[in-house]
Residue, then its C-alpha position, 0 to 999 in steps of 0.5 A: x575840237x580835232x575829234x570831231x574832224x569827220x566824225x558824222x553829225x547825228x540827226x536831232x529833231x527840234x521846232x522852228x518858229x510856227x512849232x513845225x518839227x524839223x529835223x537836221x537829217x532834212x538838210x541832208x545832200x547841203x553843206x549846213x552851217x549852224x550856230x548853236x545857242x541859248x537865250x541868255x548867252x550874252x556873246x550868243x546875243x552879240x554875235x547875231x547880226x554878224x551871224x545874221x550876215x553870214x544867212x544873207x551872205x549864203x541866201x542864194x546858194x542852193x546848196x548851203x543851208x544856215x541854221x540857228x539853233x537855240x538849245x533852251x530849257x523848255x521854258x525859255x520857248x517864249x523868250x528865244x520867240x521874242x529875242x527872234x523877232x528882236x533880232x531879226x533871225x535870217x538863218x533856219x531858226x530853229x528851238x530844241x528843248x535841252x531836256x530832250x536833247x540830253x535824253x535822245x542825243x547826249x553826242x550834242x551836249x558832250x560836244x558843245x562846251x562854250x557858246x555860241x558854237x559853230x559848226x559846218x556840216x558836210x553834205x554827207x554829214x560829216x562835220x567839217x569843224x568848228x569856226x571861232x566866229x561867224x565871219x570865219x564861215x565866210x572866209x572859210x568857204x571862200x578859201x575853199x572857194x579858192x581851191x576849188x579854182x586851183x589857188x592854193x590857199x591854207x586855212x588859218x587855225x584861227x578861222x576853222x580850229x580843227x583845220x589848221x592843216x587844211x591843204x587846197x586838195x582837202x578842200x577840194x575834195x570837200x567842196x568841189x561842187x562850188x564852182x561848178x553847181x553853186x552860182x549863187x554862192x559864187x556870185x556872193x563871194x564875188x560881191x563880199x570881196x570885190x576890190x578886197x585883197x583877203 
């Protein structure tokens, strides 16, 4: 997935639980973290609660929003409905119609091979890469939390794919805004790894 390093997300537009339209171009200026998903993807299913950890682990940055986003044949509306109650969604939990995407936006199709599927969003846009998991999120973000403190730190391959090579100076330059905007997200890394040496 290196093709995607940088490369900008383009805008889709879906619905979220009420059937208000929402578009991703109105996260536009916040980091965005999204899992892409259907309603019978078993490992999709699986991964949620770790997932739903990760919108409460990022709850009160104001600058990092967490999406959940189900790619469905049109049909399958009522059912991601009821896995969402099921399961609790936290995150922006968004429905976008396959048949829709694949007529106005093949860029999304092309890209996702394998579900669930994650990704990170820069503000401007650009995509960042691809996780293996939701954990990998958190942990990503902390050791860019870390550079922008003047730690070095590498990502591991095994964290963010298209990152292996990740310096503190990239991160840096990615996220330089945490540790001086981001209180809230500040104070959540502070909880999630107090006493823990990672």
């Amino acid at each position: 997935t290196s093709y995607l390093l940088n490369v900008t997300a383009p805008d889709f537009e879906a619905v979220d639980i009420n059937g208000k339209s929402v578009r991703f171009s109105d996260f536009k200026g916040k980091t965005v973290v999204i899992d892409f998903w259907f309603t019978t993807c078993g490992p999709c299913l699986m991964s949620m609660p770790d997932y739903n950890n990760v919108a409460t682990f990022f709850k009160d940055s104001a600058n990092i929003a967490v999406l959940s986003v189900c790619i469905d044949e049109a049909k399958a509306k009522k059912r991601w409905k009821q896995i969402s109650r099921k399961k609790s969604i936290r995150s922006v939990n968004l429905f976008l119609d396959e048949s829709q995407l694949k007529f106005n936006n093949k860029f999304y199709i092309d890209t996702i091979k394998s579900f669930p599927f994650y990704m990170m969003i820069a503000p401007d846009g650009r995509i960042l890469g691809r996780a293996e998991s939701p954990h990998s999120l958190v942990r990503f973000t902390y050791s860019a939390f870390r550079a922008t403190q003047k730690e070095t730190v590498l990502t591991s391959q095994r964290d963010f794919s298209n990152n292996a090579n990740s310096s503190q100076d990239w991160l840096k330059q990615h996220y330089n805004f945490l540790s001086v905007h981001d209180t809230g997200l500040r104070e959540a890394i502070k909880k999630y790894y107090s006493g823990a040496a990672r």
